[in-house]
C-alpha positions, 0 to 999 in steps of 0.5 A: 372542619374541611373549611379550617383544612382549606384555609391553612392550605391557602396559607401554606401556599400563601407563605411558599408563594411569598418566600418565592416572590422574596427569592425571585426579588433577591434573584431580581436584585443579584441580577441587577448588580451583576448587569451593573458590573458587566455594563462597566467591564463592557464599558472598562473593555471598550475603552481598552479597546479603543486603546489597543486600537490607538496603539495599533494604529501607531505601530502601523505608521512605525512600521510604515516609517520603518519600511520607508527608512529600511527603503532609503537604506537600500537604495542608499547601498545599492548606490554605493555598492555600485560606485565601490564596484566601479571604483575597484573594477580596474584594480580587480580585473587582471586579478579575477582574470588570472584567478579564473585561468588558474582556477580554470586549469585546475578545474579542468585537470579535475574534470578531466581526472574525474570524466575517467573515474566516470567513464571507467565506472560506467564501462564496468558498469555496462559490462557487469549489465552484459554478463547479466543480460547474458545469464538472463538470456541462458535462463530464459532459454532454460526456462523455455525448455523446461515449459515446453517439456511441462506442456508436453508432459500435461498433454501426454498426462491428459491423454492418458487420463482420457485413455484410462477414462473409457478404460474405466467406463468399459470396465463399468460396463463389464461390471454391469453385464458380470452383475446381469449375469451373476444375478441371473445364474444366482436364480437359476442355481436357486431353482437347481437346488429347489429342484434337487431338493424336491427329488432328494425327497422324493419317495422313490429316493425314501425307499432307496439305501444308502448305500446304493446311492451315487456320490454328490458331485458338483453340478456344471452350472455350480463350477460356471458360477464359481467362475463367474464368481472369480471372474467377477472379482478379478475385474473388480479388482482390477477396475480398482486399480484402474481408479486408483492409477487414475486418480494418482494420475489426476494428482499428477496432472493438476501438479504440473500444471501449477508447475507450469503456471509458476514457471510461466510466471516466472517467465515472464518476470525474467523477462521483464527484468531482462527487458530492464537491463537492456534498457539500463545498458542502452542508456549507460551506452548513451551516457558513456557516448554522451559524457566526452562531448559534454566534458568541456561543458562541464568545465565551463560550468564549473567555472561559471559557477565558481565566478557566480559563488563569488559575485553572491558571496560580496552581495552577502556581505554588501547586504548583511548590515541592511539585512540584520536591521531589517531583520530587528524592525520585523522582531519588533514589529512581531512583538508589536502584533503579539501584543495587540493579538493578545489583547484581541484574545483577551477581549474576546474571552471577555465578550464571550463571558458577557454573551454566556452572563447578558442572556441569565441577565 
């Protein structure tokens, strides 16, 4: 019986081994047919390759030949930009001279007008500077005042503080010497009292009427202890009151203080803003000295100027029909490059396909 149980197991294993075998044999089989077909889209990939190589090449020798054309185009117009300048230089040159002495004369009216729209601004400018300066100045001066005052309220503040400080320590030692004395005068009213009562017991005091008995009076050391009970109170009171004084005096103090440090702060931004205005007024001044001199210069500049607009405007013109065909040959050479860059990408998703198939392969 174990001997049939093994040999069905063999058989069992036997089978689930073949049905492996055949599978892995199919696996083996599909796997070689898909290496089949990759090696021919490698080999379909590389003789693309080898096309998009080709066409590269020629786009580049077309757009060697293009720059070279587009090279003899710009010497040929410069050449005759320069005869048709020599051509036309004589016939132009009366006219550009009187165009920029007219051109001239009116630039330097609006120069002129404009120099004293400037000059005015800035001299309001400068002035509004000086009344602002000036109303800095008045600040800062108050707020100078108004610190030394602060300063000198700290110190009395802090004066009276120290003052009320050994007020209250002298008043701490009264306490003490009061409570020494209190706690004494306690003890002996205590030892009164026992002796009293030991009297009033006593058996002569039995065999006396009441009648003849003297009135209770208060005894001297009662009545001192009562005033030195009030005494007592009194100074505790008023050591009370001192603390509580001080303490309002301790809030005052650390309230001006902030105060003070937020004026001085506030010093010292006015000052740095008034420092500035002088700087900003010391340059308008400059400017305002500066501009007459450079007046005619601006002018001669203005005028320069005009005369360079004027030459860049015919070099444009001269230019623009060189400039759009070569502006057409990059077009086509940047078509030509997106071209061969999206064959490049699609050969490189192919080769990155067959490096994730060849491994499984």
């Amino acid at each position: 019986m174990p001997v049939t149980g093994l040999s069905a197991e063999c058989s069992a294993e036997l089978q689930g081994v073949r049905g492996k075998m055949l599978k892995m044999r199919a696996e083996a089989d599909a796997a070689n047919e898909r290496a089949d077909e990759v090696a021919k889209d490698l080999k379909s990939t590389s003789d693309k390759l080898q096309e998009v190589e080709g066409e590269r090449n020629s786009l580049q020798r077309q757009a060697a030949n293009l720059s070279d054309q587009v090279f003899t185009l710009d010497e040929q117009l410069k050449d005759t930009h320069n005869k048709l300048l020599e051509s036309e230089a004589n016939r132009d040159q009366l006219i550009n001279e009187i165009r920029s002495l007219n051109h001239r004369l009116n630039s330097m009216d609006a120069a002129e007008e404009t120099y004293k729209q400037q000059l005015a601004a800035e001299r309001e400018r400068a002035s509004q500077m000086e009344t602002e300066s000036s109303e800095l100045q008045r600040m800062v001066s108050r707020l100078q005042m108004e610190n030394e005052k602060l300063e000198h309220d700290v110190e009395m503040y802090k004066s009276d503080g120290m003052h009320l400080a050994q007020q209250l320590k002298e008043a701490e030692d009264r306490i003490a010497e009061v409570t020494s004395s209190y706690n004494q005068i306690v003890i002996e009213n205590k030892q009164m009292q026992h002796h009293r009562h030991t009297r009033h017991h006593s058996p002569r005091s039995i065999l006396t009427p009441p009648s003849q008995q003297p009135p209770p009076q208060v005894s001297h050391s009662d009545s001192l202890l009562q005033q030195k009970n009030r005494h007592l109170e009194d100074s505790l009171r008023d050591l009370s009151e001192s603390q509580s004084v001080l303490a309002k005096k301790e809030a005052r103090i650390s309230q001006l203080e902030n105060e003070v440090f937020v004026y001085q702060e506030n010093y010292k931004l006015l000052s740095d803003q008034l420092r500035e205005v002088q700087q900003t007024n010391q340059e308008l001044r400059y400017q305002v000295n500066t501009t007459g001199a450079t007046g005619e210069q601006l002018a001669d500049a203005i005028e320069q100027n005009r005369a360079l607009d004027e030459q860049l405007s015919e070099a444009e013109k001269a230019n623009a029909s060189w400039e759009a065909k070569a502006v057409e040959m990059a077009s086509h050479i940047g078509k030509l490059e997106q071209q061969l860059q999206d064959q490049r990408s699609a050969y490189g998703e192919l080769y990155a396909q067959l490096n994730k198939t060849l491994p499984n392969v």
